[in-house]
N, C-alpha and C positions, 0 to 999 in steps of 0.2 A: 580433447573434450573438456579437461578440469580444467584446463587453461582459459577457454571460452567461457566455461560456465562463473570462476572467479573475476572474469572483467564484467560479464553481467553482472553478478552480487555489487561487485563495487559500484556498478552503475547504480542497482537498485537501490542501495546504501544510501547515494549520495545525493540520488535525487530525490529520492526522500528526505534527507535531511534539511533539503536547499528549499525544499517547498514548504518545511516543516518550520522551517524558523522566517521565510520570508512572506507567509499569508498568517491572514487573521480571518476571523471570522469563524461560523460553525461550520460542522462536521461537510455539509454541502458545499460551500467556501472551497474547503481544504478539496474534495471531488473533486470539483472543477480543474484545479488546476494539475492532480493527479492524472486524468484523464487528459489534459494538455499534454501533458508529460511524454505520456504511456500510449497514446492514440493518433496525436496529431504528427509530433516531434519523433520519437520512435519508430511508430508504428509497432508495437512490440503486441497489442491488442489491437481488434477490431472495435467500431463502434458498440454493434450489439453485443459484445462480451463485455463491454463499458458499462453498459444498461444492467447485463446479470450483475455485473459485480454489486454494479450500485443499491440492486435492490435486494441483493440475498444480503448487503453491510446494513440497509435500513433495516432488516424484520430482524437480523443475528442482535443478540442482546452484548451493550456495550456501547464505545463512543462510533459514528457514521466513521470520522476518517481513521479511527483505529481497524477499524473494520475493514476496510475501503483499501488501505493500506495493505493490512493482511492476504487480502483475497489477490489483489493484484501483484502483490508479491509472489502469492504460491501459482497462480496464473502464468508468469511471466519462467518462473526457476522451479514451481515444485516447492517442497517443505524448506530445502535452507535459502530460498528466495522470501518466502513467510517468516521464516525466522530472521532474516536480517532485515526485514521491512518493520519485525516487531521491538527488534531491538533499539531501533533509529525512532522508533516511539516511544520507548523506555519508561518518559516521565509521565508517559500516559499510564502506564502499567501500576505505577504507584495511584494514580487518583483514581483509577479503574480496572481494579481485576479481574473483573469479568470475561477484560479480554485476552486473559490467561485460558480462559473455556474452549479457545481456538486450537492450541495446540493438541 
């Protein structure tokens, strides 16, 4: 099981970081291709779990794909799914602590 669950984190790790430095655009932008990611490609969520994520990251205070990020991390793995999806955001964490409120 820890063995399964560390090749998920790496996943989660890396496809976040691959989506993180290869899109532009706002927080919606960044969704999109998260949910590419995590719904199409994976299948690791469903669509309508796509939708909650999206809209409990809209109302949560802080950046959408900090958020968006967050949820589908702990969604996907649980808390250190959330934590490695927060950390592959890092530079977010400095312009926005807010989304320190997550943990």
């Amino acid at each position: 099981m820890l063995e399964r669950e560390g090749k998920e984190g790496s996943i989660i790790f890396f496809s976040m970081l691959r989506i993180s430095a290869s899109a532009f655009g706002g927080g919606f932008a960044i969704a999109s291709f998260i949910r590419r990611e995590f719904v199409e490609k994976r299948i690791w969520i469903d669509e309508n779990e796509m939708l909650d994520l999206l809209s409990i990251g809209q109302t949560a205070p802080g950046a959408v794909a900090v958020n968006v990020s967050f949820l589908v991390g702990y969604k996907t793995l649980g808390l250190p799914g959330a934590i490695l999806a927060l950390i592959e955001r890092s530079p977010s964490l400095f312009r926005n602590p807010n989304c320190l409120l997550h943990i």
